[in-house]
N, C-alpha and C positions, 0 to 999 in steps of 0.2 A: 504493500500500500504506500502511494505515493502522502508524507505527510509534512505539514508545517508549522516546523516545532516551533514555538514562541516562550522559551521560558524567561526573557526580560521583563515581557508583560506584568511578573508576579509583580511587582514595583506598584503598576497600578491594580491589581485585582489584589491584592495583601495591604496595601498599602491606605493612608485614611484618605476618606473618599470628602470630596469637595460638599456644604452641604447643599440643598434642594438641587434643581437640574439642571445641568450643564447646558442640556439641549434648547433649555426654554432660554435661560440666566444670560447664555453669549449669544443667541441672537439680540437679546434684549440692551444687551450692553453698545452698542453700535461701534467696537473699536475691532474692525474686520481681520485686519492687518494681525494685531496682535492675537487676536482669538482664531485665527487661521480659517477664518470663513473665505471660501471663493465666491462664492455664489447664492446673492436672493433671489427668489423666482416666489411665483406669487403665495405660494401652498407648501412651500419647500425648501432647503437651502440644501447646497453642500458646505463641509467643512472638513478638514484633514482632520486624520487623528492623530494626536500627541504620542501614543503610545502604538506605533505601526506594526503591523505584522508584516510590511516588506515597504520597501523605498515606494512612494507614492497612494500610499495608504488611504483613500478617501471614503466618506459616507454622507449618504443622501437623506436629510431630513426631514420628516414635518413642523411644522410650525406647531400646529395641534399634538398636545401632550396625552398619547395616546398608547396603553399596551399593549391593544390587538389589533390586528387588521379589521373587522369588527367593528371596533369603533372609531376605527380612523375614518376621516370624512373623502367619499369617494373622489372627490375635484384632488385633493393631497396626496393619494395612493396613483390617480390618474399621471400628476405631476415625477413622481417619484421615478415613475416608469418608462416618465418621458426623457426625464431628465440622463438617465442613464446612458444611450448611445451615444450621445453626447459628447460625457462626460468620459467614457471609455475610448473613444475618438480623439481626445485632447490629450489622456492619457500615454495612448498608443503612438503620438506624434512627436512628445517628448524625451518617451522612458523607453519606447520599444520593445515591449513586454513581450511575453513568448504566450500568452494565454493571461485571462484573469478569474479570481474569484468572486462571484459575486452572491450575494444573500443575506439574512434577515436571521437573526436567533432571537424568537418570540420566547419571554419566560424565560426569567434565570437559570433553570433545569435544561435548558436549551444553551447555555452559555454567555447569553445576555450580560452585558457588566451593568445596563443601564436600561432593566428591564421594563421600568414604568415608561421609558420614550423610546418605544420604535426608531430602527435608525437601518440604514440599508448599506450594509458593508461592500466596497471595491477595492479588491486588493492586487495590484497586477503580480506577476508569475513570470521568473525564468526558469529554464532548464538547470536544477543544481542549488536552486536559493534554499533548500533544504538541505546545507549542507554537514560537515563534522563540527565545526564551530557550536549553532546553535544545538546539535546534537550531544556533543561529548564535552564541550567548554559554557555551558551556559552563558554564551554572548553570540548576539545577532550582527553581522558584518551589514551594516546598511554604507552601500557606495556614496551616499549623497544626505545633506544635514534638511531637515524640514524645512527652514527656510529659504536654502536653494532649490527645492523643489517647487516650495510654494511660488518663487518668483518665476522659475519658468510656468508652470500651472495659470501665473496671471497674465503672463506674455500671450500665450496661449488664447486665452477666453476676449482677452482686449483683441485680437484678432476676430477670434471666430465667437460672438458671446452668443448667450441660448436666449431665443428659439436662433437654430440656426440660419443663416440667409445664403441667398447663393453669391456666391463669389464675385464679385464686380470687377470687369477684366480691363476699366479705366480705372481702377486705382493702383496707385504704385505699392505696393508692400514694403517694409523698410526696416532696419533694426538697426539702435546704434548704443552706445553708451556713455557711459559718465566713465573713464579708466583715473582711477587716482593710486599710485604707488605705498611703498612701505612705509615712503616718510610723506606721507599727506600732500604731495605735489599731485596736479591734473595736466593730462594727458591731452592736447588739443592741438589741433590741425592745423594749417593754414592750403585753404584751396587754392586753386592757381589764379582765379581774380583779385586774390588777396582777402579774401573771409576769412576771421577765426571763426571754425566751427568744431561739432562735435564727431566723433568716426560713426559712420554710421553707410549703410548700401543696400541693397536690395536683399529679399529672403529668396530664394532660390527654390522651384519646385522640390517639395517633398522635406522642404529643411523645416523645423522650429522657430523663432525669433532668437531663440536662446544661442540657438547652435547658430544663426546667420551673424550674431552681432558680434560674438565671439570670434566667427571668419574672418568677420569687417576690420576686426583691430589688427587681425595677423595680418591681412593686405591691404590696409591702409597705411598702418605703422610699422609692423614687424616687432610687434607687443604680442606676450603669450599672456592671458587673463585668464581669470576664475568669475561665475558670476558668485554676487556676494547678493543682489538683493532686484526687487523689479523699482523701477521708479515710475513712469509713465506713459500715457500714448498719447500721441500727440496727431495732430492731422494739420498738414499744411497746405498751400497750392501752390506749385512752380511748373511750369506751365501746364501739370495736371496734377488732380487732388493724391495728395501722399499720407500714407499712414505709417507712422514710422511709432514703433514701440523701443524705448528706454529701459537698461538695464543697468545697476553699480556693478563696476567692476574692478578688480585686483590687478594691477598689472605684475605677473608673477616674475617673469623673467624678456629681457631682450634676445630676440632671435638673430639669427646673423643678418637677415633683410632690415635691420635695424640701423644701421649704418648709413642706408644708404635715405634712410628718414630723418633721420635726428640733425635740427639745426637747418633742417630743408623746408619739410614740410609738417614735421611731427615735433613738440616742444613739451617738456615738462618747466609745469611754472605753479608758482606758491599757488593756494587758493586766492588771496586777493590779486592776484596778477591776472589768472586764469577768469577771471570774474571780469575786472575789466576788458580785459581784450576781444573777449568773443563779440561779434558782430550782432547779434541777434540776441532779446530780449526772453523769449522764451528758452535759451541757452542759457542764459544766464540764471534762470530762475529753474532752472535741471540742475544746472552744479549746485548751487544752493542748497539745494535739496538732498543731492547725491553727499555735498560735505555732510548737511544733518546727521543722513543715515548711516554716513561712514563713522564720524563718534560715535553716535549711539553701540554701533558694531563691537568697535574697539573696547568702549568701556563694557559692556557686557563680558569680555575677556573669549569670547568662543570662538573656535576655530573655523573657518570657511573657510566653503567645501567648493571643489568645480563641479 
């Protein structure tokens, strides 16, 4: 029997439980980002789980605090069910899963950790993620930290948000970032008309925003990055309408195509240098933002993850 062994989880199932409901308590709170909600839809939300059974661990909720199917209200179970292909779509474009789990443990005797609110578990699946580790060493190897997930998962939806629409083949797709290094210097261009701007280029069929904006730096600048967090989507018009999604990024190391950027077309400069120089105002207020989140980062002390 193929199985997926979770004994980290004992942390939250042994461990003291937050009180009333999670499920009602962080929708209710409105701070998305922090409470790792992706998604309100009208009857429903998703939100990641904190305590995952595999990298990209999501679950689809009701609004309605509800323990059976039963008496969950049919417009909510309708939404639940919609929301799924979705969501396993979005999934599949970022993590590349090999398969996923998906399902419902009505009743604590069913495995429920939070049996009074229904919640609809999606767990994606590789070949092996069941490996000796969580078997013989009680520790789960997860590749990637919840909040590098979460911000590609936001990349994502700011792309393609639910209900889905179809593809609009005049607009440009785009992904770029905010890249700031180890000592707090940003990463910033200068185009051949003489713009400071941000790196950023087209998403490429079949790619991510995550995986295109990360390409963007390596051939733009010849910067190797980690994403650390999402920041925004922006839509602009140059001589046709562009969506371009924002991500913080790490600049890890300089590649050898690095050379032939640096002092050309590619510059690291303090924060207040980087601020003034850029050309564009909506640039300016991205690094801003991309600084906020890069302290807050740091003083938390945790490691980011690509």
């Amino acid at each position: 029997m193929d199985k997926l062994w979770t004994p980290w989880r004992m942390g939250y199932v042994g461990g003291p439980k937050e009180a009333g409901c999670i499920f009602c308590d962080k929708p209710a709170a409105r701070d998305d980002r922090a409470n790792l909600i992706l998604h309100r839809g009208q009857d429903a939300f998703v939100i990641m789980n904190l305590y995952p059974y595999n990298t990209g661990h999501v679950m689809i909720v009701p609004y309605a605090h509800a323990s059976t199917l039963t008496a969950l209200p049919p417009d909510a179970l309708a939404e639940m069910t919609a929301l799924l292909p979705w969501l396993t779509t979005l999934l599949e474009r970022i993590l590349r899963p090999a398969g996923f789990n998906v399902g419902l443990n009505i009743g604590e005797v069913a495995g429920a950790g939070i049996a009074a609110h229904l919640h609809m578990h999606v767990v994606p699946r590789w070949v092996g993620d069941a490996n000796f580790m969580p078997l013989l060493a009680n520790t789960t190897v997860m590749p990637e930290l919840i909040p590098v997930t979460q911000a590609k998962l936001l990349g994502e939806i700011a792309r393609h948000p639910y209900p889905a629409t179809t593809d609009r083949p005049d607009v440009a797709e785009q992904a770029g970032g905010v890249v700031i290094d180890d000592a707090g210097r940003v990463a910033l261009r200068r185009a051949k008309r003489g713009d400071w701007v941000l790196p950023k280029g087209h998403i490429e069929a079949g790619e991510s925003a995550a995986v295109a904006a990360v390409r963007e730096v390596v051939e733009e600048m010849g910067l190797a990055t980690r994403i650390l967090d999402w920041l925004a989507d922006t839509r602009i018009t140059y001589k046709k309408e562009r969506h371009i999604g924002y991500f913080l990024l790490r600049a890890e190391r300089r590649l050898p195509e690095f050379a032939a950027h640096e002092g050309v077309d590619t510059f690291f400069l303090s924060p207040d240098e980087a601020v003034a120089r850029l050309s564009f105002e909506d640039d300016r207020a991205l690094v801003r933002q991309a600084l906020d989140r890069d302290a807050a980062i740091r003083a938390q002390g945790a490691p980011a993850d690509a």
